[in-house]
BAFI-3210 file (N, C-alpha, C; in Angstrom, 3 decimals, decimal comma, padded with zeros to 6 digits):
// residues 180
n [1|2|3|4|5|6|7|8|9|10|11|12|13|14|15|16|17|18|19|20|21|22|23|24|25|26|27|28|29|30|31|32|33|34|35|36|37|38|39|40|41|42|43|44|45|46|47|48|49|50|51|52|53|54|55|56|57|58|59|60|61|62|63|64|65|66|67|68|69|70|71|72|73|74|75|76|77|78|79|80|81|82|83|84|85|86|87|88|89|90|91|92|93|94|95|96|97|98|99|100|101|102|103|104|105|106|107|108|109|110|111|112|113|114|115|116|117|118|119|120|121|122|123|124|125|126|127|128|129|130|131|132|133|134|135|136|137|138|139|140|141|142|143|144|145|146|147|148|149|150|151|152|153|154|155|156|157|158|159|160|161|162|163|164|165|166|167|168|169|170|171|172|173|174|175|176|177|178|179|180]
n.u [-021,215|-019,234|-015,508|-014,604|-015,973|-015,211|-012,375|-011,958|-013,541|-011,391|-009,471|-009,936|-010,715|-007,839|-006,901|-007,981|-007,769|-005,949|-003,080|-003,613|-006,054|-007,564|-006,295|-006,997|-010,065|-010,570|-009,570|-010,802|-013,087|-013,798|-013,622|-014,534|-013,250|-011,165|-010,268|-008,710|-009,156|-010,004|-010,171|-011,683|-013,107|-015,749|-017,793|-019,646|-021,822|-022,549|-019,864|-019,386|-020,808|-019,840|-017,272|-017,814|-019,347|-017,346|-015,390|-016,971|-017,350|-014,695|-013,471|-015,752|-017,860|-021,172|-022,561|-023,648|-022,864|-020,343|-020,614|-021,860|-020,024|-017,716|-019,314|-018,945|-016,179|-016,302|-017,476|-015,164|-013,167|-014,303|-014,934|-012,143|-011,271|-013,199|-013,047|-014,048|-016,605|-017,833|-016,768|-019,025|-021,054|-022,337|-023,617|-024,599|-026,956|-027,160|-025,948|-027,099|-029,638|-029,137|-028,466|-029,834|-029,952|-027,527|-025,099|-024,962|-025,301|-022,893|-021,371|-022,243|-021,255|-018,596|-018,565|-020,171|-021,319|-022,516|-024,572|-026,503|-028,030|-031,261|-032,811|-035,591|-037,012|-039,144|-039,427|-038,237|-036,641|-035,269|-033,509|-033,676|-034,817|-036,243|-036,196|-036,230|-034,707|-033,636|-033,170|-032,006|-030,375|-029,798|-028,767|-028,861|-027,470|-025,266|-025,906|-026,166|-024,156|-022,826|-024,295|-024,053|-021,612|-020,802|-022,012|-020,817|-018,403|-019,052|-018,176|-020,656|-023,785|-026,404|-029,552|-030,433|-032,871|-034,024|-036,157|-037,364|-039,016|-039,304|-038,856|-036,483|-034,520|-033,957|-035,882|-036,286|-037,197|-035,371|-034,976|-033,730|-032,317|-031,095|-028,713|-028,498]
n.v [011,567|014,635|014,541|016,290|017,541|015,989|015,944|018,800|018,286|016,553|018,347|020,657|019,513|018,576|020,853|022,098|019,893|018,536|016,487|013,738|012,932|012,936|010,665|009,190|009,104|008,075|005,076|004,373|004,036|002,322|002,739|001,914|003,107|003,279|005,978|007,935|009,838|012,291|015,304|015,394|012,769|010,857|009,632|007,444|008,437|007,722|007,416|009,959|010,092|008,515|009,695|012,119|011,357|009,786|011,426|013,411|011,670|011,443|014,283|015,044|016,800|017,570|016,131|017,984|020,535|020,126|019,500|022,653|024,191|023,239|024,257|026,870|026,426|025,593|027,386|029,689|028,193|027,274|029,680|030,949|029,768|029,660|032,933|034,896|033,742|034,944|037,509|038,450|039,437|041,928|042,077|040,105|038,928|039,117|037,360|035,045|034,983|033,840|031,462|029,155|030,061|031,057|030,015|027,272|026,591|027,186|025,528|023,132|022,894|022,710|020,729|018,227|015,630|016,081|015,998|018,239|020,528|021,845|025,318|027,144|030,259|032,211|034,228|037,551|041,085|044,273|043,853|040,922|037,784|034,855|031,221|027,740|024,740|022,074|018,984|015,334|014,532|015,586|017,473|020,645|022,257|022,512|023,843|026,331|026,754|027,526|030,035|031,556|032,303|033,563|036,230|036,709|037,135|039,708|041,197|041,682|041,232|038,879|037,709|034,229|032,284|028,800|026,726|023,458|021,318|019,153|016,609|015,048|016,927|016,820|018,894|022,492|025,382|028,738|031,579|035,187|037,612|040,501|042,195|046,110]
n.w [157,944|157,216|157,324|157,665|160,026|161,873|162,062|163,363|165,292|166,904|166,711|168,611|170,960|171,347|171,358|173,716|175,491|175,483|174,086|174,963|176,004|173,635|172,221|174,008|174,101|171,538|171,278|173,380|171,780|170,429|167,426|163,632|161,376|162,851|164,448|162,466|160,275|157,245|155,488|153,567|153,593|154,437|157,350|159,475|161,473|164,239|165,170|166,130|167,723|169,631|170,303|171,601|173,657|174,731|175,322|177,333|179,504|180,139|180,413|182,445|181,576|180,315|177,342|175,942|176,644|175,540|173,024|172,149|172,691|171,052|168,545|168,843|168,600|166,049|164,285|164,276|163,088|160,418|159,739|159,425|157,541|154,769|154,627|152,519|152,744|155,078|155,245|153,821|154,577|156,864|158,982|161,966|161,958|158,939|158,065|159,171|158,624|155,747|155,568|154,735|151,977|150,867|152,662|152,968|150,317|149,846|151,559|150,350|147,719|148,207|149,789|148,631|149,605|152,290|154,655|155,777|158,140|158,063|157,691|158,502|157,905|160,251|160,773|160,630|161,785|161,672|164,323|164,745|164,879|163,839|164,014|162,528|163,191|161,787|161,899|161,889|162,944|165,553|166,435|167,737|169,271|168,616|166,403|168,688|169,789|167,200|166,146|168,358|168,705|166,458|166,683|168,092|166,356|164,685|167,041|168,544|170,647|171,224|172,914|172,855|172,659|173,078|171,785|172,270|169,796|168,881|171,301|170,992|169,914|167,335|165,755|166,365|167,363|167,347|168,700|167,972|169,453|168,778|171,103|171,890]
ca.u [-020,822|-018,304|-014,610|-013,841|-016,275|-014,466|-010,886|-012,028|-013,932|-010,436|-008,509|-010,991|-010,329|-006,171|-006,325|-008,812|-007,647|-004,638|-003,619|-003,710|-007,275|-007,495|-006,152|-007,827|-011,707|-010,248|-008,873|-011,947|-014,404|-013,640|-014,096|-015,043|-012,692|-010,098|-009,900|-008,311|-009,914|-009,231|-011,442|-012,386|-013,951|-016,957|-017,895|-020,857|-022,542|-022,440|-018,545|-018,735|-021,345|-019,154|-016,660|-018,460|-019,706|-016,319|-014,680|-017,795|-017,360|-013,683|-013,354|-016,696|-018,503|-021,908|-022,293|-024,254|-022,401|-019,370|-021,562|-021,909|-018,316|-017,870|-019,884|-017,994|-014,502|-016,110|-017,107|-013,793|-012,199|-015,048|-014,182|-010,762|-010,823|-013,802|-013,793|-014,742|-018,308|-018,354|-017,279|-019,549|-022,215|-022,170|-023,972|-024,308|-028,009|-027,388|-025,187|-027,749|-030,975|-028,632|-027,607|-030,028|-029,509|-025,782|-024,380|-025,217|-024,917|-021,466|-020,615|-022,594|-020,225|-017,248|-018,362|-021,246|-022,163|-022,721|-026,501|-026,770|-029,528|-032,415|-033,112|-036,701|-036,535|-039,979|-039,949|-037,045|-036,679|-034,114|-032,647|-034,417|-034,630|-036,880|-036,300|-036,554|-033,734|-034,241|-032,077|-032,408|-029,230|-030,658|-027,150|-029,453|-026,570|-023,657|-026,109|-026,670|-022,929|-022,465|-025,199|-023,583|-020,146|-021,410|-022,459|-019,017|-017,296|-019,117|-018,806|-022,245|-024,175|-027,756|-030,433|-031,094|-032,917|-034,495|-037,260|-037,434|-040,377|-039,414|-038,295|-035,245|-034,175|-034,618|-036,484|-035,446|-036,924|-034,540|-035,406|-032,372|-032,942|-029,549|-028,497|-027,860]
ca.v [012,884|014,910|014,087|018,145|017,949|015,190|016,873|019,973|017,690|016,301|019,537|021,186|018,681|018,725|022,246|022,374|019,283|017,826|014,908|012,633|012,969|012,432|009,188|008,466|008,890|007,591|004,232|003,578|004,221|001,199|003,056|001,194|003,909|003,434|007,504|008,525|010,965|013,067|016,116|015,164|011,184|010,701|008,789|007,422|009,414|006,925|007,837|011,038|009,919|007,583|010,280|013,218|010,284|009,505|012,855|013,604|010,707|011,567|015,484|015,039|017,640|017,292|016,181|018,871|022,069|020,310|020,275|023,721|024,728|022,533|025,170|027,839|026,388|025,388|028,783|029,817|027,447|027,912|031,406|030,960|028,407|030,572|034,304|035,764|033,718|035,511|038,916|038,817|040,300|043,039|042,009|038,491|038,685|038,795|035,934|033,521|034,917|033,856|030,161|027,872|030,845|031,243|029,694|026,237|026,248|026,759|024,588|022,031|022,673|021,982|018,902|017,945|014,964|016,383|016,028|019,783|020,659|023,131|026,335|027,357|031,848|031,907|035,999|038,417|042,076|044,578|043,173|039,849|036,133|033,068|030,285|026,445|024,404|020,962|017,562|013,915|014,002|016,444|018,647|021,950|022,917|023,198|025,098|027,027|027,418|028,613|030,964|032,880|032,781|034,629|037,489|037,300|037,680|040,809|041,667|041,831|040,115|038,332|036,934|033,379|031,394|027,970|026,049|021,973|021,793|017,656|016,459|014,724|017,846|017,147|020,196|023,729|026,228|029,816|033,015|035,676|039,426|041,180|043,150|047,283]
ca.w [158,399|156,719|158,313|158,478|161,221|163,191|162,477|163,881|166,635|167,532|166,967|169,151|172,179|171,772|172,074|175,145|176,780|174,819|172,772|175,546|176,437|171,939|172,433|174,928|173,345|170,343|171,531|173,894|171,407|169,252|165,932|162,504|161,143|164,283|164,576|160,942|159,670|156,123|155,597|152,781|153,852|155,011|158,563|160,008|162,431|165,440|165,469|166,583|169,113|170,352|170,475|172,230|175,368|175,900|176,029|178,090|180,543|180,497|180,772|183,184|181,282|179,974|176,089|175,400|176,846|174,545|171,547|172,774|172,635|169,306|167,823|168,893|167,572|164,413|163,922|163,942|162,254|159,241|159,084|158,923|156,054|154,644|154,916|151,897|152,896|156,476|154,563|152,403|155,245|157,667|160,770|162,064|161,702|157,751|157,702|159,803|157,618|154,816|155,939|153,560|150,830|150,629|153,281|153,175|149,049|149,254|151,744|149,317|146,268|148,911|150,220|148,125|149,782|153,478|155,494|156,849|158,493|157,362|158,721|158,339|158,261|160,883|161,374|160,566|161,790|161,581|165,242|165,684|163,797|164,349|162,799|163,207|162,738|161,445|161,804|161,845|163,490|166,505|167,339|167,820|170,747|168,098|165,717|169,079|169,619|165,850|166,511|169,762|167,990|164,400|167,183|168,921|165,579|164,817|167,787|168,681|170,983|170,877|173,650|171,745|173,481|172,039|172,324|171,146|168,845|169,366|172,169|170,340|169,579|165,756|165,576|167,671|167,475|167,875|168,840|168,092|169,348|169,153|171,700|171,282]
c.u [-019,456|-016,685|-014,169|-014,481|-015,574|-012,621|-011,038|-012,695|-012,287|-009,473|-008,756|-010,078|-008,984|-006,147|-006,707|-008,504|-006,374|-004,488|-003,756|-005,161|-007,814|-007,015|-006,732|-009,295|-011,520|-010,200|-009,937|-013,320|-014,662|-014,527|-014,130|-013,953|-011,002|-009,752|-009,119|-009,219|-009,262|-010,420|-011,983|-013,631|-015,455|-017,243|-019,036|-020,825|-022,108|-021,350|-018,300|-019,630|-020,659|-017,585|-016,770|-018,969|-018,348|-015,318|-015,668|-017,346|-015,744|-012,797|-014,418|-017,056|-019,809|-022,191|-022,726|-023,545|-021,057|-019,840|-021,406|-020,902|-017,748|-018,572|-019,566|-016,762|-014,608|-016,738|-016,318|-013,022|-012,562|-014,807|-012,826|-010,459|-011,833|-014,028|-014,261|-016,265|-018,529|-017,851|-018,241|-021,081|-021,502|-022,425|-024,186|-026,148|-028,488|-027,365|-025,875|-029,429|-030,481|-028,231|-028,435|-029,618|-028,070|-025,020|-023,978|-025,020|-023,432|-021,000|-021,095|-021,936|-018,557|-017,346|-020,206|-022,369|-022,567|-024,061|-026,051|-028,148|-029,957|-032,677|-034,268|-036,662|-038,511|-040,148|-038,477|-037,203|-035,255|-033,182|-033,074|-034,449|-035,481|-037,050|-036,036|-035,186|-033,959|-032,956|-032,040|-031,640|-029,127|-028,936|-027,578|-028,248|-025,345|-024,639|-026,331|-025,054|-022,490|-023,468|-024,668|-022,171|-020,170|-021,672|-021,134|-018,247|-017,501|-019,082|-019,983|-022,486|-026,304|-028,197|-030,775|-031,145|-033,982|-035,538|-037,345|-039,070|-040,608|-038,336|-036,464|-033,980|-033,306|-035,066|-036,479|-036,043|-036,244|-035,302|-034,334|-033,047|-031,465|-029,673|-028,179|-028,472]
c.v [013,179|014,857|015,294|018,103|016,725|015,910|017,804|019,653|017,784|017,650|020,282|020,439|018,359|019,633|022,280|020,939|018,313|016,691|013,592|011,898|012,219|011,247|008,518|007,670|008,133|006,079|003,565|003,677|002,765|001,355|001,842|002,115|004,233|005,152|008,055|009,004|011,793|013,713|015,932|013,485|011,965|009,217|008,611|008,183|008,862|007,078|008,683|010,837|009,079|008,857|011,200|012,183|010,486|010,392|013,698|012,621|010,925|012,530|015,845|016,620|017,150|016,942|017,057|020,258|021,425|019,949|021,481|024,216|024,548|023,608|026,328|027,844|026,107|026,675|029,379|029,683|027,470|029,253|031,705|030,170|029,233|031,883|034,778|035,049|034,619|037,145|039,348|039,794|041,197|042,822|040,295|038,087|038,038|037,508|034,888|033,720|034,238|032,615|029,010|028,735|030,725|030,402|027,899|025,469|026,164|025,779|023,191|021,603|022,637|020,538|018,424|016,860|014,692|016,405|017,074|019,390|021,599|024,165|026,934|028,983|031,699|033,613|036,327|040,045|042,804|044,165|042,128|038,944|035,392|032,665|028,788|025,364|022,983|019,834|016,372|013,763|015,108|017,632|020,206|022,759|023,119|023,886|026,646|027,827|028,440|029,627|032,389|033,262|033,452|035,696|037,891|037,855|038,450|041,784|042,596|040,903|039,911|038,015|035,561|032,276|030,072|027,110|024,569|021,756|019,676|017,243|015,809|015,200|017,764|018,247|021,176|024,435|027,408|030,944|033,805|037,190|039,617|042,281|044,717|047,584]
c.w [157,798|157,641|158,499|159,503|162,514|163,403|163,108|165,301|167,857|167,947|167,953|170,653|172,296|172,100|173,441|176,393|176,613|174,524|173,452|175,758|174,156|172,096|173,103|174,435|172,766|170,444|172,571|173,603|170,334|167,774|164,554|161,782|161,664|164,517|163,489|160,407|158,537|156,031|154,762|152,692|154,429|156,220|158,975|161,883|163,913|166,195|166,207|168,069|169,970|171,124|171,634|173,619|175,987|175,849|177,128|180,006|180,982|180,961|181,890|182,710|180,210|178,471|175,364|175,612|176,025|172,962|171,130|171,918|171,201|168,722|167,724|168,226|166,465|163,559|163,348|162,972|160,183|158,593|158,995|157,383|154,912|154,551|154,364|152,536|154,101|155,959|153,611|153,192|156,182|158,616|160,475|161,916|159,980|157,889|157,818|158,857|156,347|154,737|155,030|152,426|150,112|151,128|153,017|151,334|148,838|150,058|150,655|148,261|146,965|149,252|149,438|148,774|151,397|153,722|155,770|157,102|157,695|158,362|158,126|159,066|159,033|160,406|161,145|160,568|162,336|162,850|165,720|164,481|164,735|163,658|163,147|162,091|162,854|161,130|162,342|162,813|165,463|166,853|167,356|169,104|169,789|167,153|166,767|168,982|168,358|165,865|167,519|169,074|167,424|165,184|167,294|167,450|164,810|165,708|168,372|169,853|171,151|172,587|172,657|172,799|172,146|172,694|171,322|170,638|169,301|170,043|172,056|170,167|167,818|165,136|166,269|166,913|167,814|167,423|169,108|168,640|169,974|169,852|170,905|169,551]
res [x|x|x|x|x|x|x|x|x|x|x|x|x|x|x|x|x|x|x|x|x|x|x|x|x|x|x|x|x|x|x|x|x|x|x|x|x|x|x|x|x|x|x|x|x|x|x|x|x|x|x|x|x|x|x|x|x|x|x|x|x|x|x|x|x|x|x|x|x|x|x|x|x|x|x|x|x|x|x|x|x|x|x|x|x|x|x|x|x|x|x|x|x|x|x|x|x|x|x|x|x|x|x|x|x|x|x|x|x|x|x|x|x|x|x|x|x|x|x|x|x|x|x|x|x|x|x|x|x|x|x|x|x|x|x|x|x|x|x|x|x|x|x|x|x|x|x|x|x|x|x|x|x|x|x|x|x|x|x|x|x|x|x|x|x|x|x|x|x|x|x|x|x|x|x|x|x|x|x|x]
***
């Protein structure tokens, strides 16, 4: 896993719960890595699961509604480091019909040697998307987060609800129908 997504993990959890709680995870996760991170490395996967438990077990919030949230601040943080890619559409519907097309190529020629997932376009109409989102690595709750965010930062907003195709949640189906 690319280490921009653990810096922005950690950055994420100083802002929302501060650097103590970051030391904390960090220091009782007994990393292979010990918590150093450069955005440019690369980390095994297991890390961040080790990460996300024990800011879970330690903020007593579920690992999944901070997946969640994670998807929201890396939103953000993507489109800050990013904008011409998030100007380059008009509504947030483009942008997500547009995510193996465009989206997902450039992050490829930034970090070339990143796993993304796949997004499979199911049905697309002028206020609606279904499409099946595909990953070994199952985190369908931060593609849900980056999903509700991309509305917020047109301000817009969606109904997207999801359905696990495998129970793993490897495979998600999403169903978008934008509000208005």
């Amino acid at each position: 896993m690319k280490g921009i997504v653990f810096t922005e993990f950690l950055e994420m959890v100083e802002e929302k719960f501060g650097l103590e709680v970051v030391d904390s995870i960090i220091e009782d996760a007994d990393l292979p890595s010990n918590g150093i991170y450069t955005a440019i490395g690369t980390y095994e996967f297991n890390e961040m699961v080790s990460l996300i438990t024990n800011l879970s077990s330690t903020v007593k919030i579920d690992a999944d509604t901070l997946i969640y949230t994670f998807g929201h601040y890396l939103f953000t943080s993507l489109g800050k480091a990013h904008p011409e890619v998030i100007k380059s559409y008009t509504n947030p519907l483009g942008l997500l019909y547009s995510i193996e097309d465009h989206i997902h190529v450039h992050v490829q020629k930034i970090y070339p040697e990143a796993e993304l997932p796949t997004f499979k376009i199911l049905d697309k109409t002028d206020n609606s998307l279904s499409m099946v989102y595909s990953s070994s690595r199952g985190l369908y709750r931060l593609a849900h987060g980056l999903i509700e965010k991309c509305f917020e930062h047109y301000n817009s907003s969606a109904q997207v609800s999801y359905n696990l195709i495998k129970e793993d949640g490897t495979e998600v189906q999403f169903d978008i129908i934008q509000n208005g």
